[in-house]
C-alpha positions as CSV (number, residue, x, y, z in Angstrom):
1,X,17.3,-7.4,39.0
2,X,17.6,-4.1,37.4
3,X,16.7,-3.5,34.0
4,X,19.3,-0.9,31.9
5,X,18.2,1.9,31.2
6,X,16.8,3.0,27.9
7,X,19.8,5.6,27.0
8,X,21.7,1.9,27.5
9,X,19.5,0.3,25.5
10,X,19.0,2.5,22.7
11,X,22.9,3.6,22.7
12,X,24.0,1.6,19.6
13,X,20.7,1.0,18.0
14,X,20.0,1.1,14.6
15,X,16.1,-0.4,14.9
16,X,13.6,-1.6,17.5
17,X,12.0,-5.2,16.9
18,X,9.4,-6.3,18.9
19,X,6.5,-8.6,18.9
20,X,2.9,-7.4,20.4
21,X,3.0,-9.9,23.1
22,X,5.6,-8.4,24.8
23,X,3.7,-5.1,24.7
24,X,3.3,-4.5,28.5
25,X,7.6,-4.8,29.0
26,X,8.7,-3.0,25.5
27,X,5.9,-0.1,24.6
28,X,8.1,2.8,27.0
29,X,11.1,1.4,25.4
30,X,9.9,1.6,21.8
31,X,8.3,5.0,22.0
32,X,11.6,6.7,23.6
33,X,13.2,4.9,20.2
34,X,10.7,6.7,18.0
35,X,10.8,9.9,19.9
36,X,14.8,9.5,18.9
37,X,14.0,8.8,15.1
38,X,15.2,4.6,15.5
39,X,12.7,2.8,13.7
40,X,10.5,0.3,15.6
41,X,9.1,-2.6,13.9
42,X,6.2,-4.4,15.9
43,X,5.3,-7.9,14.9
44,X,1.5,-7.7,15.9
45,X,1.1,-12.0,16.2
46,X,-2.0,-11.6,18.3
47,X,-5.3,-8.9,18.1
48,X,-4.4,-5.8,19.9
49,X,-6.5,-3.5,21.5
50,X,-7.4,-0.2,19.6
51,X,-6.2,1.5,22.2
52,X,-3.1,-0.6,22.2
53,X,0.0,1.8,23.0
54,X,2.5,-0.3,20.6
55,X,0.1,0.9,17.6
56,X,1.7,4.9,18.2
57,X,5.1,3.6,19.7
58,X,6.1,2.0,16.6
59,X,7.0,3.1,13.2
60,X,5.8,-0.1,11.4
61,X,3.3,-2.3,12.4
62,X,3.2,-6.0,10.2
63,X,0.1,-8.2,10.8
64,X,-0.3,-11.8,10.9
65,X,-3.5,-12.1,8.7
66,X,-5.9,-13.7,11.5
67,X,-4.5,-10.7,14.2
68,X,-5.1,-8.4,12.0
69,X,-8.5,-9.3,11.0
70,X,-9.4,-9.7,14.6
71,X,-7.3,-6.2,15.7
72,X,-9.7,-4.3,13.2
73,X,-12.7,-6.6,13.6
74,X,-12.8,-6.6,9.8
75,X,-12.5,-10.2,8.1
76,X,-11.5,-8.2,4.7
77,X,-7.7,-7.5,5.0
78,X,-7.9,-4.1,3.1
79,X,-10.0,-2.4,4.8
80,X,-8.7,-4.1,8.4
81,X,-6.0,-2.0,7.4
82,X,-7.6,1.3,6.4
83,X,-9.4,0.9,9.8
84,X,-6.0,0.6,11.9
85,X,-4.6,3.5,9.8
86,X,-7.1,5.9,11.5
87,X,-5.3,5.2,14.7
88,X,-1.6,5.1,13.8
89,X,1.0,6.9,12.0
90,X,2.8,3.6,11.7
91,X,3.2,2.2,8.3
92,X,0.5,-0.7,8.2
93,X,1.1,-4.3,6.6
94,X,-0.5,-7.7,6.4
95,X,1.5,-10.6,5.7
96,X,-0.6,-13.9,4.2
97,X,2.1,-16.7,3.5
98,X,1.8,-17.5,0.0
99,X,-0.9,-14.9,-1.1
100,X,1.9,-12.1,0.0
101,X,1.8,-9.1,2.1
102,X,-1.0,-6.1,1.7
103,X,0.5,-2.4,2.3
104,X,-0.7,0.8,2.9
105,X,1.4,3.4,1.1
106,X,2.2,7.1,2.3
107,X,-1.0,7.9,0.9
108,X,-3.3,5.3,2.6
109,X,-3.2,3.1,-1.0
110,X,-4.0,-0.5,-0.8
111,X,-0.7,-2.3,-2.1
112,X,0.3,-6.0,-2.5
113,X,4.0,-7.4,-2.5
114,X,3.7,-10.9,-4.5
115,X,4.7,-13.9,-2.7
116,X,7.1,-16.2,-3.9
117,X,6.7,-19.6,-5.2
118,X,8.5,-22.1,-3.6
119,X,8.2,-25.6,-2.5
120,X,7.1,-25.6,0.8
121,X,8.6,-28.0,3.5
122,X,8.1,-26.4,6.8
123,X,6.7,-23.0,8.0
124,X,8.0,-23.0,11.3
125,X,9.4,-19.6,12.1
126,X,9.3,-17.7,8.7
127,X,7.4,-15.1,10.0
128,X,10.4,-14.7,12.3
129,X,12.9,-14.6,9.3
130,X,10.5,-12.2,7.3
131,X,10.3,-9.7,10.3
132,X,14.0,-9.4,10.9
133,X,14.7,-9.1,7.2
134,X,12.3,-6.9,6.8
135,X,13.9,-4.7,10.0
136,X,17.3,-5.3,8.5
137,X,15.8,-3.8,5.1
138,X,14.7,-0.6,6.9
139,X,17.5,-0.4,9.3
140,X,19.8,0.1,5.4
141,X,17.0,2.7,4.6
142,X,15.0,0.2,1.1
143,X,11.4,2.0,1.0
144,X,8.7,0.0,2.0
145,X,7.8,-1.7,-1.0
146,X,11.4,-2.7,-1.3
147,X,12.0,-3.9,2.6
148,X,8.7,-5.8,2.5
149,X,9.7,-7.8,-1.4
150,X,13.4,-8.5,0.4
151,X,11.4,-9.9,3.6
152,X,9.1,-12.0,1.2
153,X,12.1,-13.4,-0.4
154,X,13.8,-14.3,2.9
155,X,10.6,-16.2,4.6
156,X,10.1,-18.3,1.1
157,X,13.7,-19.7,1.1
158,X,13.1,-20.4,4.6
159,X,10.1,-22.5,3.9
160,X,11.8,-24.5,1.0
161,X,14.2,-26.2,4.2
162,X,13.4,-28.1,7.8
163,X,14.4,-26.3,10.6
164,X,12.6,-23.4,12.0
165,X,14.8,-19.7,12.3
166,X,18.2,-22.3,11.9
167,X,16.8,-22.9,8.4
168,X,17.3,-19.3,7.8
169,X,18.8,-18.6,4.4
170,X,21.9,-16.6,3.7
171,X,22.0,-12.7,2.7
172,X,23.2,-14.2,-1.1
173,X,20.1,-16.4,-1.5
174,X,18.0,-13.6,-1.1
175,X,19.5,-11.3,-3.2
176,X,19.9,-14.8,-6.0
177,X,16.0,-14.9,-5.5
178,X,15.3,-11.6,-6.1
179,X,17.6,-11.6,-9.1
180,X,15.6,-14.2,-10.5
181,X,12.4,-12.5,-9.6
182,X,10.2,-15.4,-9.4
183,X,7.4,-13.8,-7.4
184,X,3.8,-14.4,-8.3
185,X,2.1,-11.7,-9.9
186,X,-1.0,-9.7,-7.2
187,X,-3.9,-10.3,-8.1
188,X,-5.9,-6.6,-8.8
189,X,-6.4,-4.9,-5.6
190,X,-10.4,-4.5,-5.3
């Protein structure tokens, strides 16, 4: 079987998602997508190597907690972060259920995005659902800060409902959601 090409690939392409253990078939593709401006969102769900190519073939890089912690070999989220940062001009996150999502701005700042409260029935694939709304988010050009509130919102309605990514909720409930604003405040960032 021969894979297409990544001129075929990339032809219609408005972003690049990809999770880090599928680094050894996607990083040549997602580098030629960043060398062409596409953004590439990487869904690190296991500890990479430091050397890792996905951490320069990618233009966002979003953590599970534990992999990240164990990617930096720092148990404090912050400064697992600050750590990565030295190695990538990828913009860094942590996600951490309902204790929200940690954020390096464009000036290496530690930020949080609030989680929202909801009652939680089953987790099963909201970090799914908060990756690809985050990518959607980025692919219609929100900021950070913005994609990563909208991706929050999506993975909480997610959780309030049985069914892993079926139980994913519809463009409207978001936006209802962050209407309503209902997300927890951060605590201060240390």
């Amino acid at each position: 079987m021969t894979l297409p090409s990544a001129d075929v690939l990339l032809e219609d392409c408005a972003a690049v998602l990809a999770e880090s253990r599928c680094a050894e078939f996607c990083t040549d593709l997602c580098a030629e997508a960043v060398r062409r401006g596409i953004p590439v969102i990487v869904d690190v769900d296991r500890a990479m190597s430091l050397r890792e190519g996905l951490l320069t073939a990618s233009t966002h890089l979003v953590f599970s907690s534990e992999p990240l912690q164990e990617t930096a070999g720092e148990s404090d989220e912050g400064e697992a972060l600050k750590k990565i940062a030295k190695l990538t001009p990828s913009l860094l996150a942590g996600t951490r259920g309902p204790r929200g999502t940690i954020w390096l701005d464009a000036d290496g700042e530690l930020k949080e995005t609030p989680a929202f409260p909801v009652h939680t029935v089953d987790t099963l694939g909201a970090g799914d659902i908060f990756h690809g709304a985050f990518a959607l988010a980025i692919t219609e050009g929100q900021e950070q800060s913005e994609a990563l509130r909208f991706a929050s919102a999506a993975a909480a309605l997610k959780c309030t409902r049985f069914g892993g990514a079926f139980a994913a909720p519809q463009r409207v409930e978001v936006e209802e959601l962050l209407r309503q604003g209902r997300a927890t405040s951060p605590a201060p960032m240390a």
